[in-house]
PyMOL Python script that loads the backbone (N, CA, C, O; Angstrom):
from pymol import cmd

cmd.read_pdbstr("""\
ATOM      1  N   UNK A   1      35.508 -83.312-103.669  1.00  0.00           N
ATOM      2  CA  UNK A   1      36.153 -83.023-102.416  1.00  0.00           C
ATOM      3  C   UNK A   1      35.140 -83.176-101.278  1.00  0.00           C
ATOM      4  O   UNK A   1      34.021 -82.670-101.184  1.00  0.00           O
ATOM      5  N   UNK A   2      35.814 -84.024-100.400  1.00  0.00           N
ATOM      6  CA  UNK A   2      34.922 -84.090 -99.159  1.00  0.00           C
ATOM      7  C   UNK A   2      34.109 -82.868 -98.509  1.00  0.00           C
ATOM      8  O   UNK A   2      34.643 -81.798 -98.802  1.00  0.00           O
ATOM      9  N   UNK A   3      32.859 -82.717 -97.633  1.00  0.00           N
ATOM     10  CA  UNK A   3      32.956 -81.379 -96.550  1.00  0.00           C
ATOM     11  C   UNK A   3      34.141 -81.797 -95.213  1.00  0.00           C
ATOM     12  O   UNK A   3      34.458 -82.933 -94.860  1.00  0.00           O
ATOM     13  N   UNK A   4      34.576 -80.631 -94.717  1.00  0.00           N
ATOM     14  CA  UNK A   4      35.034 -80.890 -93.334  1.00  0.00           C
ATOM     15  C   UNK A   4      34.093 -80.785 -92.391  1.00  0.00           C
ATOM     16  O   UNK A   4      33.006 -80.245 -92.596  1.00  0.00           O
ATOM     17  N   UNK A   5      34.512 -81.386 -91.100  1.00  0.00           N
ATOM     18  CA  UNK A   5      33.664 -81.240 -90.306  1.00  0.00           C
ATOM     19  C   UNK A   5      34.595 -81.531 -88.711  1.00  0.00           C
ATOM     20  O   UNK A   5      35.231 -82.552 -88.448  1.00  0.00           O
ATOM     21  N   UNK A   6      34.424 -80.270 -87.790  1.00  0.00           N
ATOM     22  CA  UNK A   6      35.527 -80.194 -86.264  1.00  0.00           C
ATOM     23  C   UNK A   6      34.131 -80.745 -85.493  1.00  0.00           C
ATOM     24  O   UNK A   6      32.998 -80.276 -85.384  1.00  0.00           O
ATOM     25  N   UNK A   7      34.894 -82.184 -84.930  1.00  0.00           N
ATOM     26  CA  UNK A   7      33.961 -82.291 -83.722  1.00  0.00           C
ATOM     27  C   UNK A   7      34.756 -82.159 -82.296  1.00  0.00           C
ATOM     28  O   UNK A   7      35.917 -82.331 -81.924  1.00  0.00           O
ATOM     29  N   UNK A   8      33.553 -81.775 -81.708  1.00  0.00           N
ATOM     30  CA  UNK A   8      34.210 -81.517 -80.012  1.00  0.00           C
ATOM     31  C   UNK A   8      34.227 -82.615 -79.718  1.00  0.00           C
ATOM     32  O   UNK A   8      33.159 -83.225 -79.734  1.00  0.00           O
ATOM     33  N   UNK A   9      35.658 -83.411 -79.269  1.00  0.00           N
ATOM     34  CA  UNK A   9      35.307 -84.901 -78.669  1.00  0.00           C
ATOM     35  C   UNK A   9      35.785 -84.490 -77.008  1.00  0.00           C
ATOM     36  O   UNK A   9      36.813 -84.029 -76.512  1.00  0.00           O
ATOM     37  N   UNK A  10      34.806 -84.809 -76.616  1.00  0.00           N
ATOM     38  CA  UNK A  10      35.359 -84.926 -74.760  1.00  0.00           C
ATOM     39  C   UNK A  10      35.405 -86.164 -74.554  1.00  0.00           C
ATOM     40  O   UNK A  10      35.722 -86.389 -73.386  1.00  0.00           O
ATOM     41  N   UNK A  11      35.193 -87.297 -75.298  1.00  0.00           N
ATOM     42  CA  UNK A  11      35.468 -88.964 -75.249  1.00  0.00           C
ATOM     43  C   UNK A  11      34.239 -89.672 -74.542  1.00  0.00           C
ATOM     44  O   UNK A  11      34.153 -90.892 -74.407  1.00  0.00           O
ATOM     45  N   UNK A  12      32.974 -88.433 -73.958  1.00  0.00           N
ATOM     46  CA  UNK A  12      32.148 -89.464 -73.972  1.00  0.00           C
ATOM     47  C   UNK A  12      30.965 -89.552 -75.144  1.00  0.00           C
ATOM     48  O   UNK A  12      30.920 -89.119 -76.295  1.00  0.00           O
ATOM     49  N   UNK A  13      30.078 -90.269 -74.370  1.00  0.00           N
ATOM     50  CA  UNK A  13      28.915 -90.719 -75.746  1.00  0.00           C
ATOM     51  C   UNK A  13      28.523 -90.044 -76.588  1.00  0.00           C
ATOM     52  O   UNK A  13      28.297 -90.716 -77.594  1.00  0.00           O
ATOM     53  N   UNK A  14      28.246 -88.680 -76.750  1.00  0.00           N
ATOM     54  CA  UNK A  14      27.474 -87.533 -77.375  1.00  0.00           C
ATOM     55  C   UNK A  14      27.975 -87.151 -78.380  1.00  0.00           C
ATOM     56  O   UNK A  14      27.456 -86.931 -79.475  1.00  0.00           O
ATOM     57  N   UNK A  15      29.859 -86.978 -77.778  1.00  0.00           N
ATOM     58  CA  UNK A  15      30.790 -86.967 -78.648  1.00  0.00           C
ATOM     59  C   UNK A  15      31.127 -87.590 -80.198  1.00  0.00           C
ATOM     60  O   UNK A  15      31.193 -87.277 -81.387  1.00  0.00           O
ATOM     61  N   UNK A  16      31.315 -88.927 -79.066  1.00  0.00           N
ATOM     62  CA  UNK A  16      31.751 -90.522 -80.536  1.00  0.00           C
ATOM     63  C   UNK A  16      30.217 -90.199 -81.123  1.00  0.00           C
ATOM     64  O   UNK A  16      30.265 -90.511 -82.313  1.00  0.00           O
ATOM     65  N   UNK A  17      29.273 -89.854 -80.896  1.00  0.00           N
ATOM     66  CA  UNK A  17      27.862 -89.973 -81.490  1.00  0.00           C
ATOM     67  C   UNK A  17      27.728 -89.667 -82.921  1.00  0.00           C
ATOM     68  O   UNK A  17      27.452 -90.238 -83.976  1.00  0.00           O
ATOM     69  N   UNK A  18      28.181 -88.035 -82.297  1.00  0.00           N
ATOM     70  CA  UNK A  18      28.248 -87.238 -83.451  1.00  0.00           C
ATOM     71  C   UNK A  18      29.260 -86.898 -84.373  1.00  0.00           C
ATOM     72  O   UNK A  18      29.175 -86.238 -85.408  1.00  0.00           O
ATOM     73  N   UNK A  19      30.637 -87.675 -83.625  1.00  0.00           N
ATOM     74  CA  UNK A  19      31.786 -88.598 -84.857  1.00  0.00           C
ATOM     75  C   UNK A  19      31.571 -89.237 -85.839  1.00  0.00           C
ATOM     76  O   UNK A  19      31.927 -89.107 -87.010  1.00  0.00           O
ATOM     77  N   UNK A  20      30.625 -90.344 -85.032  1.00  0.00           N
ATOM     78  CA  UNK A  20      30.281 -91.485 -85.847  1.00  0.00           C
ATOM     79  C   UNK A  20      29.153 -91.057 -87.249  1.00  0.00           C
ATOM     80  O   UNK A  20      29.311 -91.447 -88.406  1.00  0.00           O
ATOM     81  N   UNK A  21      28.219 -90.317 -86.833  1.00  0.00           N
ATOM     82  CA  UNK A  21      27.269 -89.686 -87.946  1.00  0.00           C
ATOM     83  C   UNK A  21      28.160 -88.804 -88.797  1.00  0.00           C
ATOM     84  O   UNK A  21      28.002 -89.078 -89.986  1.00  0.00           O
ATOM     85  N   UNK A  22      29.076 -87.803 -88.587  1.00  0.00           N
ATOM     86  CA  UNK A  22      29.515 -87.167 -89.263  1.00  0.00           C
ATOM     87  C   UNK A  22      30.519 -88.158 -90.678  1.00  0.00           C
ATOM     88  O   UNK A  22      30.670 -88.048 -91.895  1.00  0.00           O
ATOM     89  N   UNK A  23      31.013 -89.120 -89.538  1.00  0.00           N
ATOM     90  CA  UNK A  23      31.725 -90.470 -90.332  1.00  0.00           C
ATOM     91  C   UNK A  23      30.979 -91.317 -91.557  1.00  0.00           C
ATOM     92  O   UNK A  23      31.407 -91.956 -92.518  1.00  0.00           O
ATOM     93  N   UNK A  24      29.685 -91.015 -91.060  1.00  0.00           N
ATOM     94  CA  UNK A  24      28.860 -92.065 -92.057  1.00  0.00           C
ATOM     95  C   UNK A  24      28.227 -91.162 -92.999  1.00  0.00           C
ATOM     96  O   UNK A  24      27.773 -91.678 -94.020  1.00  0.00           O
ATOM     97  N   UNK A  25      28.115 -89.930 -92.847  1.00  0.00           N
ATOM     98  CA  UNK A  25      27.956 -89.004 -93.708  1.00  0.00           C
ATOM     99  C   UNK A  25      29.348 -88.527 -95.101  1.00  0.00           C
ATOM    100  O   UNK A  25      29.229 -87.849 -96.121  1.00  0.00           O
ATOM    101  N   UNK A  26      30.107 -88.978 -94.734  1.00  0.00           N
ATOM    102  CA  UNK A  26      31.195 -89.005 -95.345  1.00  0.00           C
ATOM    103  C   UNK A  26      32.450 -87.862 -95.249  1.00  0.00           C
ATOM    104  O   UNK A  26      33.528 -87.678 -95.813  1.00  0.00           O
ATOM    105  N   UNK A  27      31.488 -87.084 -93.982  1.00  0.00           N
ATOM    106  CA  UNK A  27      32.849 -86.070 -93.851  1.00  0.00           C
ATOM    107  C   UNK A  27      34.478 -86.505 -93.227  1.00  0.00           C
ATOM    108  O   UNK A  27      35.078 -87.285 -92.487  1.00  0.00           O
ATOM    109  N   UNK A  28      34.634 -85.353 -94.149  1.00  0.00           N
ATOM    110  CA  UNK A  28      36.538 -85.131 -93.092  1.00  0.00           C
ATOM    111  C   UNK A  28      36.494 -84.856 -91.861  1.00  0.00           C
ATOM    112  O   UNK A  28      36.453 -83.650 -91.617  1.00  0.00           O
ATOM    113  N   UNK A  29      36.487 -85.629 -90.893  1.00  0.00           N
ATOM    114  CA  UNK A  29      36.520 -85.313 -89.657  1.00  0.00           C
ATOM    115  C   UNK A  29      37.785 -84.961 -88.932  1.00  0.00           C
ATOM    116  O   UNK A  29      38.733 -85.683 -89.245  1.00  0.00           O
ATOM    117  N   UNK A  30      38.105 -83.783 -87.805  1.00  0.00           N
ATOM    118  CA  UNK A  30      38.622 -83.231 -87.428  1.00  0.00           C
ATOM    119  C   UNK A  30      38.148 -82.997 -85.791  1.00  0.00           C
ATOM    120  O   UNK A  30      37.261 -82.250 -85.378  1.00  0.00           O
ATOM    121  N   UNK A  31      39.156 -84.002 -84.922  1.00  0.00           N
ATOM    122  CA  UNK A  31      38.583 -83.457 -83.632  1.00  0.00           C
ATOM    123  C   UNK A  31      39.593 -82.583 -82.468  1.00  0.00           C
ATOM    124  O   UNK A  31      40.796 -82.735 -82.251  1.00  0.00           O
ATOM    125  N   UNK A  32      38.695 -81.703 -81.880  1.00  0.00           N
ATOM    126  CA  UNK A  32      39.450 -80.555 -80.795  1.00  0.00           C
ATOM    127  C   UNK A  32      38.977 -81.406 -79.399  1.00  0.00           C
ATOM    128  O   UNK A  32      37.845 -81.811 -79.136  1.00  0.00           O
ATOM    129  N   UNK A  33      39.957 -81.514 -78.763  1.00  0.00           N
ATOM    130  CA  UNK A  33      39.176 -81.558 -77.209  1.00  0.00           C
ATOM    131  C   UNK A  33      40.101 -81.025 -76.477  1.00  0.00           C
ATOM    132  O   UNK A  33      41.302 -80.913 -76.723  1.00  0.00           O
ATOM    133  N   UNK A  34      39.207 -80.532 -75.106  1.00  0.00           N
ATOM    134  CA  UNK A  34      40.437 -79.488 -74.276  1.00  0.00           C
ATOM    135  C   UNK A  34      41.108 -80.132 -73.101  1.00  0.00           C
ATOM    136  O   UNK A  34      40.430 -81.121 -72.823  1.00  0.00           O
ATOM    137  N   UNK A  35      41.910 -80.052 -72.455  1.00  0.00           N
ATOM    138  CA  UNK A  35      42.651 -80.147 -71.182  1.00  0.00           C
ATOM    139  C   UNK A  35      42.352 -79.285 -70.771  1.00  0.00           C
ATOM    140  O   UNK A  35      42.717 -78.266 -71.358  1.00  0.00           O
ATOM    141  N   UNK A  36      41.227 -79.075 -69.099  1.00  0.00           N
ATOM    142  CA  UNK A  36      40.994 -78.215 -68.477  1.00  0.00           C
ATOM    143  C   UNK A  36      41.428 -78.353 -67.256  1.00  0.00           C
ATOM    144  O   UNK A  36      41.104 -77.608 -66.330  1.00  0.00           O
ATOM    145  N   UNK A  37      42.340 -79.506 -67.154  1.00  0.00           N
ATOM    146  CA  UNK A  37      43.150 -79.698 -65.884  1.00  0.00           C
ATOM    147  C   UNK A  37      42.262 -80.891 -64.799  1.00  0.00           C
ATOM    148  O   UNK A  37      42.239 -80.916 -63.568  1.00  0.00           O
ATOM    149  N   UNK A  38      41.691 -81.665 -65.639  1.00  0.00           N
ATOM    150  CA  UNK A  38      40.748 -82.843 -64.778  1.00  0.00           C
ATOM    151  C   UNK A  38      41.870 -83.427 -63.887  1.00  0.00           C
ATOM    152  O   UNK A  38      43.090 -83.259 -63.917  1.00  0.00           O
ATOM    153  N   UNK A  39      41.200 -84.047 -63.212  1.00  0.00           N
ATOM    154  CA  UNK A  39      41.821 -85.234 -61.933  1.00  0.00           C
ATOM    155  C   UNK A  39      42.374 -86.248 -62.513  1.00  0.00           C
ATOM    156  O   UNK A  39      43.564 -86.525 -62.366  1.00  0.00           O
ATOM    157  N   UNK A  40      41.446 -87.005 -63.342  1.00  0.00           N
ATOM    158  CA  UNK A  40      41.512 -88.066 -63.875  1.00  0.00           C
ATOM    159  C   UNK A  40      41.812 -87.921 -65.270  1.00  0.00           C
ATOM    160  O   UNK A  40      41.007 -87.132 -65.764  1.00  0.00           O
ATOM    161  N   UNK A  41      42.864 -88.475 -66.342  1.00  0.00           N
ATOM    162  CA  UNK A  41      43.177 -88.446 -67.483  1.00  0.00           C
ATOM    163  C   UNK A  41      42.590 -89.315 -68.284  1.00  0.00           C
ATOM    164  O   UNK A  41      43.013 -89.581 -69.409  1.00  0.00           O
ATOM    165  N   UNK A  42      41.710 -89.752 -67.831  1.00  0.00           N
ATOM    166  CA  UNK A  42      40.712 -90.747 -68.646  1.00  0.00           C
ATOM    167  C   UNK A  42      39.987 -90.169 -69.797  1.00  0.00           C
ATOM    168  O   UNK A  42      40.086 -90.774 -70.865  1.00  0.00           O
ATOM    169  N   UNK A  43      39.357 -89.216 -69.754  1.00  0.00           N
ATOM    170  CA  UNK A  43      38.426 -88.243 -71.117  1.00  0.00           C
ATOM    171  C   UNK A  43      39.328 -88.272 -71.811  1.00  0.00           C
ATOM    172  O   UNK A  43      39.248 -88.957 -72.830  1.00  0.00           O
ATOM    173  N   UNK A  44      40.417 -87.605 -71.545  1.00  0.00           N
ATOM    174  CA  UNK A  44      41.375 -87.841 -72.894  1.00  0.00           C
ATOM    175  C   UNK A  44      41.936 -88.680 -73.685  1.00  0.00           C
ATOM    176  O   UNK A  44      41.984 -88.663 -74.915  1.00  0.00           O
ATOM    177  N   UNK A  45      42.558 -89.761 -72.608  1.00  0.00           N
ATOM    178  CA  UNK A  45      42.871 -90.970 -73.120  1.00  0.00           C
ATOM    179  C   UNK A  45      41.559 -91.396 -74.052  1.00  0.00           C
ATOM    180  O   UNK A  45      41.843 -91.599 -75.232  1.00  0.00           O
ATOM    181  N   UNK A  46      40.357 -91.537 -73.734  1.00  0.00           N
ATOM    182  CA  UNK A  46      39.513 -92.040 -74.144  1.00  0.00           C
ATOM    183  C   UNK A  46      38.927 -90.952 -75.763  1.00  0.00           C
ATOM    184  O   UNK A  46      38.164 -91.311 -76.659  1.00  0.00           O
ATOM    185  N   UNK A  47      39.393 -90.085 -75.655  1.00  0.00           N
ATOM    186  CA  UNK A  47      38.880 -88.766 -77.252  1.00  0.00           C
ATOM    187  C   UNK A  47      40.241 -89.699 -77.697  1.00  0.00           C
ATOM    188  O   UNK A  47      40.016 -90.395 -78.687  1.00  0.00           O
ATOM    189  N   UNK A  48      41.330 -89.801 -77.244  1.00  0.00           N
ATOM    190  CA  UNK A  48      42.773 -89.888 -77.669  1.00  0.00           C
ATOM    191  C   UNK A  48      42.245 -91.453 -78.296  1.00  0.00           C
ATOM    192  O   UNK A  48      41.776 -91.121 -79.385  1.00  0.00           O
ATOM    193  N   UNK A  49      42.142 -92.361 -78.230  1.00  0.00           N
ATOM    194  CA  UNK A  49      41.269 -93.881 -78.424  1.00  0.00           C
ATOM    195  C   UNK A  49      40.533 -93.694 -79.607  1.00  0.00           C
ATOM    196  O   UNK A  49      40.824 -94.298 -80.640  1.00  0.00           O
ATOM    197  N   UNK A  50      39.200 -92.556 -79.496  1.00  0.00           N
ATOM    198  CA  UNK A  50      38.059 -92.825 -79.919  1.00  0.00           C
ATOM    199  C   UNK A  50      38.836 -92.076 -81.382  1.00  0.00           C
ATOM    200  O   UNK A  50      38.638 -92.939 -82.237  1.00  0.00           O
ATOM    201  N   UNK A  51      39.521 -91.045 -81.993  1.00  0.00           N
ATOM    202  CA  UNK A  51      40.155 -90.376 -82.606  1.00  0.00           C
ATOM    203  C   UNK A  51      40.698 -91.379 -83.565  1.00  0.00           C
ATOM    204  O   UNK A  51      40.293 -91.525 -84.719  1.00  0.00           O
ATOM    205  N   UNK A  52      41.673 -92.076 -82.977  1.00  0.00           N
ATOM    206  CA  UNK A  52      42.145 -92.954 -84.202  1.00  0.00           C
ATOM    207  C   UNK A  52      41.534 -94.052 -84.433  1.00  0.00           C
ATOM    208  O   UNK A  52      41.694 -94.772 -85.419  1.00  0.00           O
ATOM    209  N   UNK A  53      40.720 -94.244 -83.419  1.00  0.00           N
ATOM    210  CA  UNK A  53      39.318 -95.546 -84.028  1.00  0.00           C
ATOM    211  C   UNK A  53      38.770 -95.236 -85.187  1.00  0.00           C
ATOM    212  O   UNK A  53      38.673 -95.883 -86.229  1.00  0.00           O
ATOM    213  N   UNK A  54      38.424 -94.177 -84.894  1.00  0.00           N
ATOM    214  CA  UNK A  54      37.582 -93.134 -86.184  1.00  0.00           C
ATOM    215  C   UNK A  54      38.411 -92.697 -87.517  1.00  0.00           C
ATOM    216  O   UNK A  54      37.903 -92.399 -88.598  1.00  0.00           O
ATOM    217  N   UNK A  55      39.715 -92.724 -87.219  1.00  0.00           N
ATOM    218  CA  UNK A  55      40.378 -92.483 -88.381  1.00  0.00           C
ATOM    219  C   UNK A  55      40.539 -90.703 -88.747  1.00  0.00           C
ATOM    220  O   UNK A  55      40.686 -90.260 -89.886  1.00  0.00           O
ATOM    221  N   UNK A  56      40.472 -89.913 -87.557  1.00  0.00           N
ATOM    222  CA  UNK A  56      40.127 -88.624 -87.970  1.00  0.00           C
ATOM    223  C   UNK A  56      41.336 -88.136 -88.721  1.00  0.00           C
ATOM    224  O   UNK A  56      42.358 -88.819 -88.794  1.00  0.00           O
ATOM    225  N   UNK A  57      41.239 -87.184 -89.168  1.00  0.00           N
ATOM    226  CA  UNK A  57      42.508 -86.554 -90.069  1.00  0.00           C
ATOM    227  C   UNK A  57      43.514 -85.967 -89.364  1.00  0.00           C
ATOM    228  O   UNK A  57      44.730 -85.989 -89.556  1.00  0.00           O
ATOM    229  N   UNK A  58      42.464 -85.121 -88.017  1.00  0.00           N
ATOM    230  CA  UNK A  58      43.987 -84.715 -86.644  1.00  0.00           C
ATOM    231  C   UNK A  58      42.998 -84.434 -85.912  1.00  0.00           C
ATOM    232  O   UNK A  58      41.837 -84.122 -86.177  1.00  0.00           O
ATOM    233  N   UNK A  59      44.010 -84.681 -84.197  1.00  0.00           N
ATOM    234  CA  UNK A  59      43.148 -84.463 -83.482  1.00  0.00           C
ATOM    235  C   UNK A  59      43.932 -83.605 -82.640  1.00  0.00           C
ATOM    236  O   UNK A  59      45.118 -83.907 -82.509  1.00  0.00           O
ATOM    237  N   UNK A  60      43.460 -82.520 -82.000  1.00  0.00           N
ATOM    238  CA  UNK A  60      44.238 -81.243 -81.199  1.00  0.00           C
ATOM    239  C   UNK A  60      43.836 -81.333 -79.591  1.00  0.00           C
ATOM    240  O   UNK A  60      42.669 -81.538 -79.255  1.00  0.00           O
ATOM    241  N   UNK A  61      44.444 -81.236 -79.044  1.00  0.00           N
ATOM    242  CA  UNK A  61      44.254 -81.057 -77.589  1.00  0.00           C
ATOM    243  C   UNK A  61      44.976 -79.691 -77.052  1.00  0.00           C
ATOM    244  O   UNK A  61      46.160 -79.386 -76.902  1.00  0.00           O
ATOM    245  N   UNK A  62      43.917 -79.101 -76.861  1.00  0.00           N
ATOM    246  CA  UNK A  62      43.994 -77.738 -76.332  1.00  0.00           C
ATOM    247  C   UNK A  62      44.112 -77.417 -74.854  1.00  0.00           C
ATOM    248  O   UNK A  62      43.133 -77.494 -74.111  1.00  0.00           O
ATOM    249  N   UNK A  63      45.315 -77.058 -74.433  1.00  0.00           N
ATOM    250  CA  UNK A  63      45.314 -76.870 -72.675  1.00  0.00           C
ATOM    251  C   UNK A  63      44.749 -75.376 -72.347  1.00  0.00           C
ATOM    252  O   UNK A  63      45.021 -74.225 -72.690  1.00  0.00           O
ATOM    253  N   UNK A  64      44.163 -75.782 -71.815  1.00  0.00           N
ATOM    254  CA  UNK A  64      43.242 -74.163 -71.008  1.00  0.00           C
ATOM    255  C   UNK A  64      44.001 -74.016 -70.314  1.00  0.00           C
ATOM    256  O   UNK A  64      44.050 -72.786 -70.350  1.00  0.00           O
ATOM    257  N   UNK A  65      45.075 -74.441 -69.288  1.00  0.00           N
ATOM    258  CA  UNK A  65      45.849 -73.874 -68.113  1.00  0.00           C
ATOM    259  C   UNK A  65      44.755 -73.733 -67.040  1.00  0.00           C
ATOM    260  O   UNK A  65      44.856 -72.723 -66.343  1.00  0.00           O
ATOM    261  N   UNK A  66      43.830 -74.479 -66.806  1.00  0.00           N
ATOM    262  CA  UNK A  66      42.897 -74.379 -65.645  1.00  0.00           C
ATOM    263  C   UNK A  66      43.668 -75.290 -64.397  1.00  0.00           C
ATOM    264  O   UNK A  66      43.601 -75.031 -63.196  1.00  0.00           O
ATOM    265  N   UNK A  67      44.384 -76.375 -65.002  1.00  0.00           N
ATOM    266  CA  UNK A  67      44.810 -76.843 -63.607  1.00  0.00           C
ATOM    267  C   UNK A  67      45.371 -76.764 -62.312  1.00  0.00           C
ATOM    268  O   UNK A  67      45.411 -77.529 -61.349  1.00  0.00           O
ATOM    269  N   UNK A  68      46.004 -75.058 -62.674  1.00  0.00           N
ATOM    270  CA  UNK A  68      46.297 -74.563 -60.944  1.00  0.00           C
ATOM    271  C   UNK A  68      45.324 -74.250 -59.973  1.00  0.00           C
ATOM    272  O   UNK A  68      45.503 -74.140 -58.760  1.00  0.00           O
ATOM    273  N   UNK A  69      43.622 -74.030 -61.013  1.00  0.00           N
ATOM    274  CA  UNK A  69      42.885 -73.714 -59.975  1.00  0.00           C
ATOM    275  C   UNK A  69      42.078 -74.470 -59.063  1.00  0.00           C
ATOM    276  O   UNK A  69      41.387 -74.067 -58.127  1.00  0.00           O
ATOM    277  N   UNK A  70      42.289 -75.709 -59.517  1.00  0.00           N
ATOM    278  CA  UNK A  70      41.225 -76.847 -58.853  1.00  0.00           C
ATOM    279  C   UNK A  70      41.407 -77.753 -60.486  1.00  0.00           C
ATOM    280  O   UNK A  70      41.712 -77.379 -61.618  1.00  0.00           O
ATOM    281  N   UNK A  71      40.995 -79.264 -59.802  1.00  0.00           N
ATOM    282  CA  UNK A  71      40.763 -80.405 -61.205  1.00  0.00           C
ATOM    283  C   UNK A  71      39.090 -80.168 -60.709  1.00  0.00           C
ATOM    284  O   UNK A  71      38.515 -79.390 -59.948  1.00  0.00           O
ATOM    285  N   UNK A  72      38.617 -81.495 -61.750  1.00  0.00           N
ATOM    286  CA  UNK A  72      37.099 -81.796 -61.573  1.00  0.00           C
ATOM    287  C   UNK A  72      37.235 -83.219 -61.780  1.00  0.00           C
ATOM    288  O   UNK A  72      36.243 -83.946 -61.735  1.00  0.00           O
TER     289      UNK A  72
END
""", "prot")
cmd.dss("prot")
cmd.show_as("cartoon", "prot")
cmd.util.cbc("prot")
cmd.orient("prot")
């Protein structure tokens, strides 16, 4: 049986980085990334991309409900 392994993907480099190693290590990968109410829907789209590139087993997107207070 495989190990599991949850990576934080926010869709940029650091992220897929440590996807990709966990990938070549042979784990079950599993990624979380959050909706904190950004401007731009690009990070996600882009975890949302990098996720099934990778083949992960599931990937969760978690809404914080930050977006009434301001995006970034």
């Amino acid at each position: 049986m495989k190990k599991k392994a949850i990576i934080l993907l926010s869709g940029g480099l650091d992220s897929i980085t440590v996807l990709a190693l966990a990938k070549g290590q042979g784990y079950r990968c599993y990624a979380l990334s959050f909706d904190y109410g950004q401007r731009h829907n690009s990070e996600l789209v882009a975890a949302h991309n990098i996720a099934e590139t990778y083949n992960v087993v599931e990937h969760k997107v978690i809404d914080m409900g930050l977006g009434s207070i301001g995006g970034s």
